[in-house]
C-alpha positions in Angstrom: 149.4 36.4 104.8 148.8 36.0 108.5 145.8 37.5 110.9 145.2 41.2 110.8 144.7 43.2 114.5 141.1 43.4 113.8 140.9 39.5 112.5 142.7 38.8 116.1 140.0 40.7 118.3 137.2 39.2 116.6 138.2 36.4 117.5 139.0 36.7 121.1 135.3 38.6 121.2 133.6 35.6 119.4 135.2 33.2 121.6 134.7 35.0 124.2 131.0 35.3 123.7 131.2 31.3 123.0 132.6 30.6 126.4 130.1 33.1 128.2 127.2 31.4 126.4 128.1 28.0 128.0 129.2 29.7 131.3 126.0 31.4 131.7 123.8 28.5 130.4 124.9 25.5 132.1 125.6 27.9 135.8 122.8 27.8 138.4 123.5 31.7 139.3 121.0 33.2 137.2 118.9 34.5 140.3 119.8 34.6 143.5 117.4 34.9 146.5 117.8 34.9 150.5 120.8 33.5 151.8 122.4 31.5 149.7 119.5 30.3 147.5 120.1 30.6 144.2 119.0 29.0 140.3 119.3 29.0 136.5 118.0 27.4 133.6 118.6 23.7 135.2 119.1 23.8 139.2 117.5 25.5 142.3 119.7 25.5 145.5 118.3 26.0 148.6 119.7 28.6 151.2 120.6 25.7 153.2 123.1 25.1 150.1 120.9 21.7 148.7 120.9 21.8 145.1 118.5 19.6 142.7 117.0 19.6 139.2 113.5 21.1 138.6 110.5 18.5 138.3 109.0 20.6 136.0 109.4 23.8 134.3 106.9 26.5 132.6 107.7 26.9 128.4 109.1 29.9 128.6 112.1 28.0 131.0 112.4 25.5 127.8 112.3 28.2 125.2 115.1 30.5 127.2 116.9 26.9 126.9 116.8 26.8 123.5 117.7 30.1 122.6 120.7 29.8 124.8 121.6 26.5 123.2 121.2 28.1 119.8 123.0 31.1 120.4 126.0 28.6 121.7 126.8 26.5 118.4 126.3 29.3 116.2 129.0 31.0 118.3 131.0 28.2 117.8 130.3 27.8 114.2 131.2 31.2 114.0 134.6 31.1 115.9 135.8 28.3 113.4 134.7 30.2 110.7 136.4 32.9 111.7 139.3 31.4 112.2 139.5 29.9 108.9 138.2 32.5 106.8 141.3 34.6 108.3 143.9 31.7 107.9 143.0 30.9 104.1 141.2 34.4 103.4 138.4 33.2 102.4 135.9 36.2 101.7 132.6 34.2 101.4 133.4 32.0 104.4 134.2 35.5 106.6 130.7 36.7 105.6 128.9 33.5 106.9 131.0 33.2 110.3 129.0 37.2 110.7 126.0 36.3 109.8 126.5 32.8 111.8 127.3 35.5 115.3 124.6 37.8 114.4 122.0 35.2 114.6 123.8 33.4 117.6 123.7 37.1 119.3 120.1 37.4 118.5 119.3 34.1 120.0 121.1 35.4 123.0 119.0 38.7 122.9 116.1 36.8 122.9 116.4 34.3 125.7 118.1 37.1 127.7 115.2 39.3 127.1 112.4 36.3 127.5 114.0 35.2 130.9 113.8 38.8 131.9 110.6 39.2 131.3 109.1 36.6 133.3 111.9 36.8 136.4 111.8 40.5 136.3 109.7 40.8 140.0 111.9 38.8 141.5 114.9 41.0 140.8 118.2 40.0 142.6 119.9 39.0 139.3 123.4 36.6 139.1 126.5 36.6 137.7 125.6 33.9 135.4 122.4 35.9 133.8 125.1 39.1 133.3 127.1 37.2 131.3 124.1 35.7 129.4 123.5 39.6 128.6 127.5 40.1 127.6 127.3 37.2 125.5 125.2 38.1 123.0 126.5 41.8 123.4 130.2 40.4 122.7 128.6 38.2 119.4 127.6 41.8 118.0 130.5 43.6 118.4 132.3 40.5 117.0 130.5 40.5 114.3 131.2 43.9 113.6 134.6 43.5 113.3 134.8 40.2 111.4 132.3 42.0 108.8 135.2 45.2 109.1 138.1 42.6 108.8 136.0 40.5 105.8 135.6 43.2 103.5 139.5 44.2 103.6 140.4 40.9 102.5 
């Protein structure tokens, strides 16, 4: 029968949100400080534009990276799912690629919100930590429409 409108968007916004999620976790721009000093979940730059991995980091650093990691394949589990739940309209497997983005957008949530917590002082927030926050964001909203598109098959 061929993808409906709302089947189409869904999945632009789950890819989307997919693409984000691996943007904003593997980017260094998740604060920025003085200058050009800058870091994410795996690299800290200095102003002088010297980048290099952390020696250590605290567990809240590990747990933000597994949260983002999480939220990543699920989003991609749920982007092929969507895809071929749509193509073969296949009700059961539509309802698994939303629950697949609601939890991926959760796991989002949560290593947005525990990174913000703990960075919050420092203020002075990147690009990459924004779209972090979009991703997860996007992952809802997709999975709003796949659940809207699901049902009318």
């Amino acid at each position: 029968m061929g993808f409906k409108p709302v089947s189409i968007v869904a999945l632009v916004f789950v890819v989307t949100a997919f693409l984000f999620s691996v943007i904003a976790l593997a980017s260094p721009y998740w604060h920025t400080g003085s200058g050009e000093a800058h870091n994410g979940l795996w690299k800290v730059c200095s102003f002088y534009g010297a980048c290099g991995n952390y020696t250590e980091v605290n567990s809240w650093v590990n747990w933000t990276r597994f949260f983002m990691f999480a939220e990543m394949f699920l989003l991609l589990a749920a982007a092929i799912m969507v895809g071929l739940a749509f193509a073969g309209e296949n009700k059961v497997l539509g309802m698994i690629a939303v629950i697949c983005m609601l939890l991926g957008g959760g796991c989002g949530m949560v290593a947005m919100a525990l990174y913000t917590d703990k960075r919050s002082a420092l203020g002075n927030w990147g690009w990459a930590y924004g779209l972090g926050w979009a991703a997860w964001l996007l992952a809802w909203i997709a999975a709003g429409l796949s659940a809207k598109s699901t049902m009318d098959l």
